[in-house]
N, C-alpha and C positions, 0 to 999 in steps of 0.2 A: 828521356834523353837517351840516344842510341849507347851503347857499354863503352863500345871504343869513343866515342867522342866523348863521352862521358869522364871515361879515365885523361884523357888527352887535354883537356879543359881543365879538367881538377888540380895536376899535376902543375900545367900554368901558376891559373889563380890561387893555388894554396901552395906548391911546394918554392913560386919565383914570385913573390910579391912584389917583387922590387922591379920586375919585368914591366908587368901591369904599373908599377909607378912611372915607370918611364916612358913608356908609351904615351899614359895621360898627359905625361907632363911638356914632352912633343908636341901634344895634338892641339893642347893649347896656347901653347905657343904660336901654333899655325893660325887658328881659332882666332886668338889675339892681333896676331897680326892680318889675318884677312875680315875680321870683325870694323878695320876701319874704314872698309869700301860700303859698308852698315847703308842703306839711305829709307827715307820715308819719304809719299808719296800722297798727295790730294788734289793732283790735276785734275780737271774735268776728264781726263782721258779715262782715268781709273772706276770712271764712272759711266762707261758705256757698253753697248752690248756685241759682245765680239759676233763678223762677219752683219753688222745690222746694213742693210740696205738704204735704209733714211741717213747714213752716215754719211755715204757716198754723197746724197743727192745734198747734205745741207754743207757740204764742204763744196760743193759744186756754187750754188748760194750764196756763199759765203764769198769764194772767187768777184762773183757779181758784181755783189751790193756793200763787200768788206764788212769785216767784223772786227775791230779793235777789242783788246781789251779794257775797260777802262773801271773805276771808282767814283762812287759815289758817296758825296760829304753834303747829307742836309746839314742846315745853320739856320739856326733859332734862336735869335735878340734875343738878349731881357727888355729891351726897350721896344722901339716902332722900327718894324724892319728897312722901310724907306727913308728913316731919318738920316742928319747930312753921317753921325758918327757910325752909324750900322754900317750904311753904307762906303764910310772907308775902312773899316775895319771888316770888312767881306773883302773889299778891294785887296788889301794888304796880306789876307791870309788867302786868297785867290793867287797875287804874285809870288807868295813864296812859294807856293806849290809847284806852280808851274816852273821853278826854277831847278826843283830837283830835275836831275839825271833823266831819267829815266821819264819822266812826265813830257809829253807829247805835244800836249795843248790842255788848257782849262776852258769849259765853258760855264759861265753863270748867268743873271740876270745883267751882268756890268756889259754883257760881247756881242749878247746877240740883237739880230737888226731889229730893228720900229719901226712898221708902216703906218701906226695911228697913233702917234703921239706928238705933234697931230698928224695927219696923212697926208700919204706923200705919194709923189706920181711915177710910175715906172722907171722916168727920164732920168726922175731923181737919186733914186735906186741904181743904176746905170753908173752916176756919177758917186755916189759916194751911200755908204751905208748910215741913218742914225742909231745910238745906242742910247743908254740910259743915262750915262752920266756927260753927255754931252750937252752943250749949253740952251742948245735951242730944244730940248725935249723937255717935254711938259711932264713933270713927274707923279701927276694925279692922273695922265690921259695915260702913263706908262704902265703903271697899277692898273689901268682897268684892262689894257690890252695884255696884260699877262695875267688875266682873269678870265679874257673871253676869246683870247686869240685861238682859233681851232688848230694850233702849235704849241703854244705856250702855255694854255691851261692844264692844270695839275701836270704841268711836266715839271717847270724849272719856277714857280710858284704853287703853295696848297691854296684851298677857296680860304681861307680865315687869313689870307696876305700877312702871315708870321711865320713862314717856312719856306726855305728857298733850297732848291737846291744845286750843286755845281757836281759838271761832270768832266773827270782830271782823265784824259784819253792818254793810254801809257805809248809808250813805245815799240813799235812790232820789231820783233828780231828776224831779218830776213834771210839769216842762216837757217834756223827751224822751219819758217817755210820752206824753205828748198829743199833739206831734208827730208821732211813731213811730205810732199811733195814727190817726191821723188820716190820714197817708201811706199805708198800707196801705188802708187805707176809698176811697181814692181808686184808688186802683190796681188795687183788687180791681174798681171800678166800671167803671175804664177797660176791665179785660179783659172784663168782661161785658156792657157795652150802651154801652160810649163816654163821653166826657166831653165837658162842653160847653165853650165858649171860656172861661168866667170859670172852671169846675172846672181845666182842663188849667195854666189862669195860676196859680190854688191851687195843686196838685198842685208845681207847680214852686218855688214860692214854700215850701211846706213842705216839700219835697225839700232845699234850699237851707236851710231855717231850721235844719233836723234836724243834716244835716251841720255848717253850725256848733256848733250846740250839743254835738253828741259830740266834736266837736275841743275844746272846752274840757273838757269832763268828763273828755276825756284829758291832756289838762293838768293839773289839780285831780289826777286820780289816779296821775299821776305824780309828784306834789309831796305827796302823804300817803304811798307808798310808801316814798319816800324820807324821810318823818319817821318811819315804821314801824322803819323801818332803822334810824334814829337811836337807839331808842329801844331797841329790842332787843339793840342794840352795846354799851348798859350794861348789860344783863343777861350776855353771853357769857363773862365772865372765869370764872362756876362754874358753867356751863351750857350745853346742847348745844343752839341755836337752829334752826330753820328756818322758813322762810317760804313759804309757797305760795298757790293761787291762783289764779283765772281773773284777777281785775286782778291781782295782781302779774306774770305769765306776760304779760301785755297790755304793762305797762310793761316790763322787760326785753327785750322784742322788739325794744321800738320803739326801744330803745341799742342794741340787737345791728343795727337798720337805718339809725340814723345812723351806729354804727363800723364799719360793710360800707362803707355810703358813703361816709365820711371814708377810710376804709384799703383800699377798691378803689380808690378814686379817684386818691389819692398813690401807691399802690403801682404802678398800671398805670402812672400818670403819671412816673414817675422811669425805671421799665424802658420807655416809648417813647423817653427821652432817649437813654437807655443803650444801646437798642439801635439807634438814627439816628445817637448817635456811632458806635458801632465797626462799623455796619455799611457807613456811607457815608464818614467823614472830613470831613466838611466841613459850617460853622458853619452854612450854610444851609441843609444840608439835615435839622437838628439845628431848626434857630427856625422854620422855617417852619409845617412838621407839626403841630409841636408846639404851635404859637399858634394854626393851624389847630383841631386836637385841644380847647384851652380854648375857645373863641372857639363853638364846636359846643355842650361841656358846659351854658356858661353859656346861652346860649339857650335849649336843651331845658329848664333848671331853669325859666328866665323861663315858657318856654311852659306847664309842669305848675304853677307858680303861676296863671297867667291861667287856665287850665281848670279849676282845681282839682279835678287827678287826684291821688288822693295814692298816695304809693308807701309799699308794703306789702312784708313778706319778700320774696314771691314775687319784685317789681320793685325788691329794694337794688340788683341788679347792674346797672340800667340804664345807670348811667355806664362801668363797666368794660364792655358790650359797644357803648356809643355811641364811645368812645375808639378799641376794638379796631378796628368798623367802618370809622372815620372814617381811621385810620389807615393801612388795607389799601388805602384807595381811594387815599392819599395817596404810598404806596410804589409801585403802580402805575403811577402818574404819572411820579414822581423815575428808576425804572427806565427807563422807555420816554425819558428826559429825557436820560439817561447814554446809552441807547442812540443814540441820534440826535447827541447828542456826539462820540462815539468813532469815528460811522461821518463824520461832517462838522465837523471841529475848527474850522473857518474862521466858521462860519454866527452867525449874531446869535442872542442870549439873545430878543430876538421872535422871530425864526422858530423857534426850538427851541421856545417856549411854544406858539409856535401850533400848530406840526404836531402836538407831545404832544398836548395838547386836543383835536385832530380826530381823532388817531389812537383816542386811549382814550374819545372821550365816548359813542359807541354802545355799546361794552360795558359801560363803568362805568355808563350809564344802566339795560341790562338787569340789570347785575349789583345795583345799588339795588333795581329795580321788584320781581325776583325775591327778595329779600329781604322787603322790604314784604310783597308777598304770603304769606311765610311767617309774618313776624307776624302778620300779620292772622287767618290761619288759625287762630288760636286763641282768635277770638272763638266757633268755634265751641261750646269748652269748657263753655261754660255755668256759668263757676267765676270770679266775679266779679273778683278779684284776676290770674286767668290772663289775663282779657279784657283786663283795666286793662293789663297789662303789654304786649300784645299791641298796644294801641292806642297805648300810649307809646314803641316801640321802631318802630313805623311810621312814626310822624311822627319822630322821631330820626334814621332813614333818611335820609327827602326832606333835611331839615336837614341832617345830614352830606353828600349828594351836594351839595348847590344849594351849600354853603360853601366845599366843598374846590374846586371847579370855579369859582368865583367871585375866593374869595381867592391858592390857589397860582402863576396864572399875574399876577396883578395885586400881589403878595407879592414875585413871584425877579423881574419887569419891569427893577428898576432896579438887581438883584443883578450883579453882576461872577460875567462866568463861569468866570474862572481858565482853568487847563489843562486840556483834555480829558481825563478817565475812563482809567484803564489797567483793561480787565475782565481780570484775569487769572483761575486757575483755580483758584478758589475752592473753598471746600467744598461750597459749594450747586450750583457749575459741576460738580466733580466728582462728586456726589450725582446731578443730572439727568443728566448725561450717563452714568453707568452704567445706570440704568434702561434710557435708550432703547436701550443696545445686549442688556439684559434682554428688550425690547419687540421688539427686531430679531433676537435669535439664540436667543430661548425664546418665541416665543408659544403654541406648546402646552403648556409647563411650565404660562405665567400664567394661560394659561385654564383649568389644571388645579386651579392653586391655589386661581383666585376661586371655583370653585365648590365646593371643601373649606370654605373659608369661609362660604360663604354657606349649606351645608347644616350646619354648626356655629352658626352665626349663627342660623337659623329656629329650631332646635331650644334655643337659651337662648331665644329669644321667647316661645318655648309654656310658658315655666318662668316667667314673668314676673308678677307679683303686686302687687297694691296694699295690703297686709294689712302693715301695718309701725304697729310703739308708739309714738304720742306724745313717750314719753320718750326715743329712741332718737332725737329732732331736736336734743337739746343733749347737749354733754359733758357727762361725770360731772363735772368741774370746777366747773358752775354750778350755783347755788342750787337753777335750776328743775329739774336732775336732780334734787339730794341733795334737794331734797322733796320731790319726785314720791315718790321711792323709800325715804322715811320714812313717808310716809305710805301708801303700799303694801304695807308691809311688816309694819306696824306699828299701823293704826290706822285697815284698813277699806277700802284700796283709792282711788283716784283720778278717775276719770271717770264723769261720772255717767249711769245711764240709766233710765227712769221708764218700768215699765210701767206701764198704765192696764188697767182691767180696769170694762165697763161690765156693765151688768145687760143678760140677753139679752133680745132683740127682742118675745118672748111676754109678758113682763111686764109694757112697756110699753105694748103692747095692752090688757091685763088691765086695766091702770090707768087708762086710756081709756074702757073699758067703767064700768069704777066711777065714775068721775067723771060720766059722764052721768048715772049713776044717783042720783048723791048732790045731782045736780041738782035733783031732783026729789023727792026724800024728806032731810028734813030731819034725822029719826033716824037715817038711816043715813050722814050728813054727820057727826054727831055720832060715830057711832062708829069711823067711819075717823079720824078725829083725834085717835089717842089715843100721839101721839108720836111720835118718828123711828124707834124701835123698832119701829112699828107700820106706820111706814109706807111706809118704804125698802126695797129689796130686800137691801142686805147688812149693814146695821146692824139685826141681831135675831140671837136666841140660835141659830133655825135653819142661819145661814151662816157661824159661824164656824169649824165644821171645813173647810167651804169656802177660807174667808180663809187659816185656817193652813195648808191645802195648799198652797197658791200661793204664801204669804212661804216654804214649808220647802224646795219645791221651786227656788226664787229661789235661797236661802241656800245651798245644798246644786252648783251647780256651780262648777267648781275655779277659773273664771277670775272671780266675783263675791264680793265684800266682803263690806264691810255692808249688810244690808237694814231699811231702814226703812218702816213698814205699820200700818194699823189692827191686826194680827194683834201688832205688838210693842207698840201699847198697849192692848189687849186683857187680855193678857198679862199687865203689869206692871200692868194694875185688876183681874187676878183675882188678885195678889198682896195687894190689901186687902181682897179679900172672903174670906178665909181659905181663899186656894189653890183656889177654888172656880170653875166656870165661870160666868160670869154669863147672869141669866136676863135675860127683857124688860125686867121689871120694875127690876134692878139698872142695867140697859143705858141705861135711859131718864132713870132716877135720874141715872145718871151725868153723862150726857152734858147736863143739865137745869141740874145745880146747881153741876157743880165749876166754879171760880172759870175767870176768863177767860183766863189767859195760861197755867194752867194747860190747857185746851181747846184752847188757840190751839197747842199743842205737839203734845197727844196726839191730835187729831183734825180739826184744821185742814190739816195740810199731806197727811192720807193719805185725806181721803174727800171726798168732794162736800157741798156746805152739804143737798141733798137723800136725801144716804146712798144714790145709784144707781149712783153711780162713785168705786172704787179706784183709789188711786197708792201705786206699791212703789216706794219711792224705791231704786232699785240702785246703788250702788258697784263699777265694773269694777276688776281691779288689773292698772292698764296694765301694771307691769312682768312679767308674766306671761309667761316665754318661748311658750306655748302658743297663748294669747289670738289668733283672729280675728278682728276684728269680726264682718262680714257673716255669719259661721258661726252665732256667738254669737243672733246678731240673728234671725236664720232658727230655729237651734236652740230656743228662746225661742220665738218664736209659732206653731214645731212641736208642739212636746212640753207648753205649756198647753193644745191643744186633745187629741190625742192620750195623755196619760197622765196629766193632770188633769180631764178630761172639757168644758173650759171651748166655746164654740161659736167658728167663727171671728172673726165679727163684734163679740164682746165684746173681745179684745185688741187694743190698739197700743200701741207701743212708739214713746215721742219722747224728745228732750233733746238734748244737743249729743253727743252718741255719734252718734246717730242722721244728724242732720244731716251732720257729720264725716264718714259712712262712705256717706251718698249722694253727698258731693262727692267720694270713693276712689272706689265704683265708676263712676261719672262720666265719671272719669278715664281709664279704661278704655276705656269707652264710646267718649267720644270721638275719643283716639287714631288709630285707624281712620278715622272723617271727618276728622280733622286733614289724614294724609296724604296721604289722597286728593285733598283740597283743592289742598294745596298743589304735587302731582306733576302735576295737570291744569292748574295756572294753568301751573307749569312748564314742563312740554311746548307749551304753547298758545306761551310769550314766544320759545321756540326757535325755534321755525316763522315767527314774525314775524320774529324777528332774522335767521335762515338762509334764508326763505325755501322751506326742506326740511322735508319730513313726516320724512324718515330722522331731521335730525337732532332732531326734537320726540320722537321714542324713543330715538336717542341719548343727549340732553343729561341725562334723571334719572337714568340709572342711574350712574354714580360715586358723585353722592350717596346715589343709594337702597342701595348696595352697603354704602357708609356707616356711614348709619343702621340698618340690619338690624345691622350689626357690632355697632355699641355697645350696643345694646337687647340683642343676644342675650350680649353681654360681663356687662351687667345683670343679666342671668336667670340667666348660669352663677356669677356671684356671690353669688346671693341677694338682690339688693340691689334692693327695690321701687321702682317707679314711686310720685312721690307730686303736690303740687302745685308743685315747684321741677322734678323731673327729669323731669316731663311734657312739657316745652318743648323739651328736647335733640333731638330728631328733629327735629321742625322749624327749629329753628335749624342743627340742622349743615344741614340742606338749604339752608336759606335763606343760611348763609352759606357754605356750602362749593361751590356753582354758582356762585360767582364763578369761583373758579379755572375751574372747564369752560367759561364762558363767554368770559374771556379766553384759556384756548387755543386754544378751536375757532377762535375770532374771529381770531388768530394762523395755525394752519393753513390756514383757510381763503384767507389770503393769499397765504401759500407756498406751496400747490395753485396757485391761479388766475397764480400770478406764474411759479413754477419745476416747478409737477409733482409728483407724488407722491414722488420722491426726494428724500431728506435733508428731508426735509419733518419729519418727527417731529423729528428730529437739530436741525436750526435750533429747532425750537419750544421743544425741552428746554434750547436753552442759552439763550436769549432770553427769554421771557415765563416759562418754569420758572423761572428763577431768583427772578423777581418772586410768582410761587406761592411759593416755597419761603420767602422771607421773610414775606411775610403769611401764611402759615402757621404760622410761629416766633412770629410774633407773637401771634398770636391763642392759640395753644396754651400759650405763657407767660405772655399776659395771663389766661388760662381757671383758670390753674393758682394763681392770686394769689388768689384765690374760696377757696382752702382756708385759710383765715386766719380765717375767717368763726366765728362761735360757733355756727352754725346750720347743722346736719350736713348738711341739702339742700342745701344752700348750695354745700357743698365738695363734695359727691356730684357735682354740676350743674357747677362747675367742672372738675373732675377729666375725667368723660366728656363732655362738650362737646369741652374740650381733644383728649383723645383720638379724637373723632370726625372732629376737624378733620385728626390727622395721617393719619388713616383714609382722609379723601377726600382729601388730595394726594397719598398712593402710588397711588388708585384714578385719582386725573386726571392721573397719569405713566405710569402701566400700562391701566389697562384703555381709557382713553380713547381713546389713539392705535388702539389693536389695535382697538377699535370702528371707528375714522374709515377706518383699513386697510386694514378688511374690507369694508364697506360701502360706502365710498366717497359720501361725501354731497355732494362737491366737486370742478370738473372744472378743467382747466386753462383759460383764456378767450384765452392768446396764443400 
């Protein structure tokens, strides 16, 4: 620390403590009161890939064919589901749903129409729709048409006819459209020719507006899930309930990210107590930290209220690793505090603060920046929620250093120092100190060993994957597994993915051509208008062997569900033309005269209003141990062009599969830039702090030795990369270069003071043991993350943890043997 800032700080914190009290006591109050704009977040949005180009086209899509939101509530008798009491007690828990607020429409087996129970003629249809509980339907001919209907099977019945299920379509809020809507109109203009001063104030202003509004509509739909609940809880005494759902999957997130943070929060919080009592004895070094530790928390929250960053799954552990950080810097301190005790029992609780603070503020400062820098590094992501968290553990950084540096020597000032420290030879003294004599009387073992490792290590890398199921993020425990995996299994599959299939490129040429033509001759205007039959490319009798190749070929591989498509209402209208294929002429009839909501079902959500483009609504069945995506996805707009003959340019594939599995491979993607980012800031902060080019290639490898470890621990696992344990590589680097940074910074002392002898030796009992405990810490704190209901979650604690004890054996072993051999540090007297 520079002299003048040095005296200027001191003078502060140690001669005006009461300064420093009031400042904190301001800040949260600010804190406090801007901590209540707080929000959490599990939209689907939070889960897409910023600037993704499939975004654009499935919100185009979307326009089309509409997309509600809606819930899904299978129902499972104890008894015969088509019995008279099943059946009004479907009825009855059917009505009351649809009576909430917010509920749009119900569909179940009670609504939808019957053409074969018994069969009925188009005429009939025209006039009036049958359903199931109406008098003249046969209810053994209704069972089997909701067995074989190429609609109704495994949709809204399972094949074993004891699982039904209803779909409760919510209500769209056409404010957020228009916002959402609007926001993107801007933004698309921004990237393409700039905005002007009063567009960019818009843009902002509807950026702002949007975001409110979808915090409320997550409110609202977390308050009808929960009446959802309510209301299903009196149906469960004779029946098998589940609930599913992109909003209810939305709202249990977002409790699974409040009870992350309520139960990391307390749980880290209790084991910092726990472990400041039995590791130190003594009250203040038990309240300090620790007031320290909240005093950081509540800030950070103030500060994500005032920004309005909302934390999402990815960032619930933000507190558990702002604690952990805040912590490490704090034990660092209390060590180096004890040490200067022990060595001068005589000296003043001022001077001991001061020399500690001058001793540790150069590393503890590198040890912060170099952290920062690793969050940050994951703005590269391009994964909105990865940026977010990445930007919020930055700023938590600076915050955790500026507080601990601020508060703990203006905190112990007027503490009593009691008796000087007895360091006797502890478990962490006897732990360090075996190494270095491992480092002093095996350095060819160690060097033998790290690179068994680390060619173990590459080789799980190379095995490493981002292809992991949805339903594999929650315990079988919770709802959102048992209904993921009822209705997977049961009832058509889970995640949805929409191919699109347009008309090729010649036709719409062709049709270019004709229209000039009919420009100009009025008869032949006349007879191009002779219906959609006539005038579309795939609604006419010509392409429906077409159509049915593409829904058979859809329906026919092992990892897809149900397929829904012009080809299965086809189908089910050539059931009322007596089994017969329909011609133009029926085609045109059809589509002309059947009634509207009637239409609005069978030919609204699978064709274009101009009948040039198909949507095959697809049903993936997440739980499918085989299921790729990206294979899947590839496979698909392979083998449509190749063994259905379709051209490239006519298929794409959108919907939230799609999107999902651009921000997997992503993931991937960026990884690679992650590190490199962060290994070059790395090395560059070495060279500044040291001084030495040696030690700027020194300094990354402990951690990189590390990170290789656990990545390739990952891969020998099986256990994919996703968007929680994407982060682990950089965080251990980010936070596991503390420790190298504080040794070297150690060593380099003992070089310049005593020599290359006993130099390791001193280091390992000195500053190691302050490693060893903020290692303890951190790895216990990491390991509280497994409480979590959310499997990345615990995945990400787990090897985090693990990576941290990784690089403290690597910056008791490999470090010195580097410093050793290389020698980056001369003696100066």
């Amino acid at each position: 620390m520079p002299n003048a800032f040095s005296s200027a700080f001191h003078r502060l914190v140690l001669d005006m403590p009461w300064v420093v009290a009031l400042f904190t006591a301001a800040l949260l109050a600010v804190a406090g009161y801007q901590g209540q704009r707080f929000k959490l977040d599990a939209s689907a949005d939070s889960l897409i890939l910023e600037g993704d180009e499939d975004l654009a086209y499935y919100r185009d899509v979307s326009g089309v064919y509409g997309t509600e939101e809606f819930l899904v509530v299978t129902y499972s008798p104890d008894d015969d589901l088509f019995s008279e009491a099943s059946l009004a007690r479907l009825k009855r828990l059917k009505d009351e749903l649809a009576a909430l607020e917010q509920v749009a429409s119900v569909m179940s087996i009670l609504d939808v129409p019957l053409v074969d129970s018994p069969r009925v003629t188009l005429s009939e249809i025209q006039e009036s729709q049958r359903t199931l509980l109406d008098e003249d339907t046969d209810p053994a001919l209704a069972k089997q048409e909701f067995l074989t209907s190429p609609i109704y099977k495994d949709l809204v019945l399972n094949p074993g006819a004891d699982t039904t299920a209803m779909l409760v379509n919510l209500r769209s809020d056409e404010e957020a459209a228009r916002l959402l809507e609007r926001r993107e109109a801007l933004r698309a203009q921004r990237d393409q020719k700039g905005l002007s001063t009063n567009e960019a104030v818009e843009l902002d202003e509807v950026t702002a507006a949007y975001a409110a509004r979808t915090a409320e509509l997550q409110v609202a739909t977390q308050t009808l899930i929960d009446e959802v609940r309510v209301i299903l809880n009196r149906y469960r005494d004779e029946s098998t309930i589940f609930l599913g759902g992109v909003p209810m999957i939305a709202a249990d997130m977002i409790d699974y990210v409040r009870g992350d943070i309520r139960s990391f929060g307390i749980g880290v919080g209790l084991f910092i107590v726990a472990l400041l009592a039995v590791s130190f004895r003594r009250a203040h070094w038990v309240i300090v930290p620790s007031a320290i530790c909240a005093v950081v928390t509540v800030v950070m929250v103030g500060f994500l209220g005032f920004m309005d960053w909302r934390v999402t799954i990815v960032s619930s552990n933000f507190i558990s690793l702002l604690l952990i950080i805040t912590l490490s810097l704090s034990i660092h301190l209390i060590v180096r505090h004890r040490e200067l005790h022990a060595e001068s029992p005589n000296r003043s609780q001022r001077e001991l603060l001061r020399d500690t603070i001058n001793s540790k503020f150069m590393p503890s400062l590198f040890t912060a920046l170099t952290t920062m820098v690793s969050f940050a590094s994951l703005i590269v992501s391009d994964i909105r929620p990865v940026i977010d968290f990445g930007l919020m553990m930055t700023w938590g950084v600076l915050f955790a250093f500026l507080l601990t540096f601020l508060l703990f020597p203006a905190a112990l000032v007027g503490w009593s120092l009691g008796r000087a420290p007895s360091e006797g030879r502890d478990i962490t003294a006897r732990f360090n100190l075996g190494l270095a004599a491992l480092v002093d009387r095996a350095p060819g073992l160690t060097w033998f060993g790290f690179v068994l490792l680390l060619i173990g290590g590459a080789i799980g890398i190379n095995r490493l994957t981002v292809e992991n199921r949805f339903i594999d993020y929650f315990h079988d425990s919770t709802e959102i597994y048992q209904g993921m995996l009822e209705i997977d299994r049961e009832l058509g599959g889970t995640t949805p993915v929409d191919v699109i299939i347009d008309a090729p490129k010649s036709f719409y040429e062709e049709q270019a051509y004709l229209a000039e033509l009919a420009a100009e001759d009025d008869y032949l205007a006349e007879e191009l208008d002779g219906g959609l039959s006539s005038s579309s490319y795939w609604y006419n009798e010509f392409r429906q062997d077409e159509v049915h190749a593409i829904h058979d070929y859809l329906d026919a591989l092992p990892q897809t569900g149900k397929v829904l498509s012009l080809s299965s209402s086809l189908r089910m209208a050539q059931m009322v033309n007596n089994d017969q294929p329909l011609g133009n002429f029926e085609m045109a009839l059809a589509h002309r005269l059947l009634p509207a909501d009637v239409k609005a079902s069978l030919f609204d959500p699978y064709m274009s209003p101009d009948g040039n483009q198909l949507r095959f609504a697809v049903r993936v069945v997440d739980s499918d141990p085989s299921l790729r995506r990206d294979d899947l996805l590839r496979q698909i707009e392979r083998e449509l062009v190749e063994e259905v003959g379709l051209e490239p340019e006519q298929v794409n594939l959108t919907g939230m599969m799609v999107l999902y599995n651009n921000v997997m491979q992503s993931l991937f993607e960026s990884q690679l830039a992650t590190l490199v980012v962060v290994f070059l800031a790395i090395s560059a902060m070495f060279w500044i702090l040291f001084g030495s080019f040696k030690m700027a290639l020194i300094g990354v490898v402990p951690t990189l030795v590390a990170a290789v470890l656990v990545l390739g621990l990952m891969g020998w696992l099986n256990i994919p990369l996703d968007i929680m344990t994407i982060t682990i590589a950089a965080i251990t680097i980010g936070i596991g270069v503390h420790d190298t940074i504080h040794y070297t910074h150690r060593y380099r002392d003992e070089v310049q003071q005593h020599g290359d002898e006993g130099a390791v030796q001193s280091c390992h009992a000195s500053v190691g043991r302050a490693m060893a405990y903020t290692t303890l810490v951190v790895a216990l704190g990491f390991s509280i993350l497994a409480l979590s209901n959310f499997v990345p979650t615990i995945y990400f604690g787990l090897f985090t943890g693990a990576a941290m004890l990784i690089a403290l054996f690597s910056n008791l072993t490999l470090l010195p043997l580097l410093l050793v051999r290389l020698k980056p540090f001369t003696r100066t007297s």
